[in-house]
N, C-alpha and C positions, 0 to 999 in steps of 0.2 A: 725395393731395397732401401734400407737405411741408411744416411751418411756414412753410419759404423762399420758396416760391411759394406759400403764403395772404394771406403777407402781401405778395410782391411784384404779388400781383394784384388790390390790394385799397387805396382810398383812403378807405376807412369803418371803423375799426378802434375799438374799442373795450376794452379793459385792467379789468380787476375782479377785485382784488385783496387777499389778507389776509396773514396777520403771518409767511410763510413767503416773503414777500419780500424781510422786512428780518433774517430767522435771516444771512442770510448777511453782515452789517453788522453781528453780534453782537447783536443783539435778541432775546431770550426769544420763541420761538413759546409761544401762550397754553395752546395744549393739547398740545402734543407732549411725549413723555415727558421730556424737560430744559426743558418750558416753566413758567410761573407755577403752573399748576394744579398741576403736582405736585411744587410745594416746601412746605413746609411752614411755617405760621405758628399764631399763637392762634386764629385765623380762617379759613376758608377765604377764597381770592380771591373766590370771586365773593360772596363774604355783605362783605368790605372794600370790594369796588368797586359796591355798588350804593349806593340815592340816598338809604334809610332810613339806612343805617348814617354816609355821610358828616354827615344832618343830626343825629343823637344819637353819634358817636362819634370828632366830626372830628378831632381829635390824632390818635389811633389809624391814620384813613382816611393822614393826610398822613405819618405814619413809613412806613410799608407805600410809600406813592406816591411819595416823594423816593428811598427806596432802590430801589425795582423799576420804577418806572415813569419816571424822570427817569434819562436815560441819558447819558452823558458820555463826548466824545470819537468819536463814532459817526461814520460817513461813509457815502455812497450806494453803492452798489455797482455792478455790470453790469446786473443787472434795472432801476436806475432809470435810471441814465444810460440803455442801450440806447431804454426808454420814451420818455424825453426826445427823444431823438435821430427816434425816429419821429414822435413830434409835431412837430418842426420840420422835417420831410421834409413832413407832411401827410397824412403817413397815418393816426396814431392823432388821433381828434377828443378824446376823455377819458380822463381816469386817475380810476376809481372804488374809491375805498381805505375798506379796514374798518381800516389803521392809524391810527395820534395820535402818530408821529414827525414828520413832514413833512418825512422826506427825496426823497419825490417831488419837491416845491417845488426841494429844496436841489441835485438833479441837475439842475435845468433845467426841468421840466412847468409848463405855466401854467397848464392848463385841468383843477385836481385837484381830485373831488369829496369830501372828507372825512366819510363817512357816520356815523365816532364819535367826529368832532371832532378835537381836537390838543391834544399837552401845549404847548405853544408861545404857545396863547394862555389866559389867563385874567384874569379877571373878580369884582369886587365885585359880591356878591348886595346890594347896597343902592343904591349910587347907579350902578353900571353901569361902573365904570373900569378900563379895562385895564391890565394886569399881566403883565410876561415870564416867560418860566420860570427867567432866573436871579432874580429877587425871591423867587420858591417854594422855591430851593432855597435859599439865603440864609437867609433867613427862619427863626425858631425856635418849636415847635409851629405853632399854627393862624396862619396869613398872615392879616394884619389890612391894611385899605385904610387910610388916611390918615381916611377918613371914620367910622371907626371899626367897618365894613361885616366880615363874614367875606370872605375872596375863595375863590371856586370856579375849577376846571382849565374847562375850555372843551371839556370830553369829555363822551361818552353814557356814564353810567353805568347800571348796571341799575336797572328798574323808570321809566326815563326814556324819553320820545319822540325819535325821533328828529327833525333839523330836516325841516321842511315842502320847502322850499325845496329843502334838497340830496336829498331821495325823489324831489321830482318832475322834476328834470335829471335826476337818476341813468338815472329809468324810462324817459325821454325817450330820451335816449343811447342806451340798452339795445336801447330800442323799434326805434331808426334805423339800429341799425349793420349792416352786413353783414358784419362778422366780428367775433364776441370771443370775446377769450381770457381767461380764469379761470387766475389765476398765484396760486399758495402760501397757499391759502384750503381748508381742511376742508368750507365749505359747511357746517357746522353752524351757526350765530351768524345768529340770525334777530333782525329780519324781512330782514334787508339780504341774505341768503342768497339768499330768495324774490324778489328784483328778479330774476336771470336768468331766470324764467319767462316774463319779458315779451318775449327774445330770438325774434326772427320771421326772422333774415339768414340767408345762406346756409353761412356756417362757423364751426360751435363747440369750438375749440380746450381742452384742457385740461393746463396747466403744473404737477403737485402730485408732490410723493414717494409720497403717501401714495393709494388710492384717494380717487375723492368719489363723491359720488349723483348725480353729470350727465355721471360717464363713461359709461353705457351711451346717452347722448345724444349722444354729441361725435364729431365728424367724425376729432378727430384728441388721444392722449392722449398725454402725453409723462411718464414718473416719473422726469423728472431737475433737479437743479438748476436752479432758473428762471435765474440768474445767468451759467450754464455757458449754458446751453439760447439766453436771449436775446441774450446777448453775442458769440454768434458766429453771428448771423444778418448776412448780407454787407451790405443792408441797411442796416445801421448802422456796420458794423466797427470792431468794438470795438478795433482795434489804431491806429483813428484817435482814439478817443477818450481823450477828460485828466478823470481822476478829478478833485471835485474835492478842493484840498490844507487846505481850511479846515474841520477838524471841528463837526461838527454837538455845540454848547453849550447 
């Protein structure tokens, strides 16, 4: 079968997806040979973005984060709007993302599980008060609350749990669906990798450039732009669809 007819025959759809969604919106894929991992800094990423390092090194953590991880000017692309587009048809029930842009939200998705949180929202580690991300980027060294609090991003960093709450929708969704599709995600980045094990439905699609370790599983692999790939499933028709024209701040 075709993606065309997976998805034209299918009202249980499910989307689980990583940072090879939003490459094409100009976002740094994390591990692909132009993504974060292999630029270089005093640090490696992943020793900056874990949980030790922000509590003993936070100026350091927030130079590295304002400049690579606060991204300006960004917009949705075809992979989310098309998303969008099928959720409001009724066909996709969730949008489960290992990104922290929330451009999902920003093309239209309402029903998006954030499994490593959002740069969009954050938070005083003291009394609890939210904070946008233009306050973060604003902001000079370590973002202090009013309350005299450090504020923390509203992301999973390493050596951190993930939320209770959005593991077990995740697994739920995953559990229910009758089809899902795995769009722009390596499947390395655990544990959120390990929820597709709990897929039981009848078709397992795979949207990556790159191989993953659940193509020998998948009914159906595609190695093309998810963007190109979703956007012109009829579907949705992308030629009816309006970008939107208010960049993502």
């Amino acid at each position: 079968m075709t993606l065309q007819e997976i998805i034209d025959s299918s009202d249980n759809i499910v989307f689980f997806g990583g940072a090879g969604v939003s490459t094409e919106s100009g976002i740094p894929d994390f591990r692909s040979v132009d993504g974060l991992y292999n630029m270089k800094y005093d640090y490696p990423p992943e020793t900056i973005l874990s949980h030790t390092f922000f509590m003993n090194n936070t100026e350091e953590f927030y130079k590295f984060y304002r400049d690579k991880l606060i991204v300006k000017g960004v917009k949705p692309n075809k992979a989310h709007i098309a998303l969008a587009k099928l959720e409001e048809k009724g066909k996709l029930k969730a949008v489960i993302t290992q990104n922290i842009d929330g451009l999902h939200q920003m093309a239209g998705s309402k029903n998006v599980l954030e499994l490593h949180g959002s740069t969009l929202r954050n938070y005083c580690m003291d009394c609890g008060k939210s904070y946008d991300i233009d306050y973060i980027e604003s902001s000079k060294g370590v973002p202090k609350c009013e309350c005299g609090g450090i504020i923390k991003p509203d992301v999973v960093l390493y050596e951190e749990m993930l939320n209770d709450d959005t593991i077990t929708k995740s697994v739920q969704y995953i559990s229910n669906a009758d089809v899902l599709i795995i769009g722009g995600t390596s499947l390395n980045v655990y544990p959120a990798a390990g929820f597709i094990n709990y897929f039981k439905g009848s078709k397992l699609v795979i949207i990556n450039k790159a191989a993953t370790s659940a193509d020998k599983n998948a009914d159906l692999v595609i190695s093309e732009p998810i963007g190109e790939v979703l956007g012109s499933l009829k579907t949705v028709s992308y030629t009816h669809l309006t970008l939107p024209t208010t960049p993502y701040v």
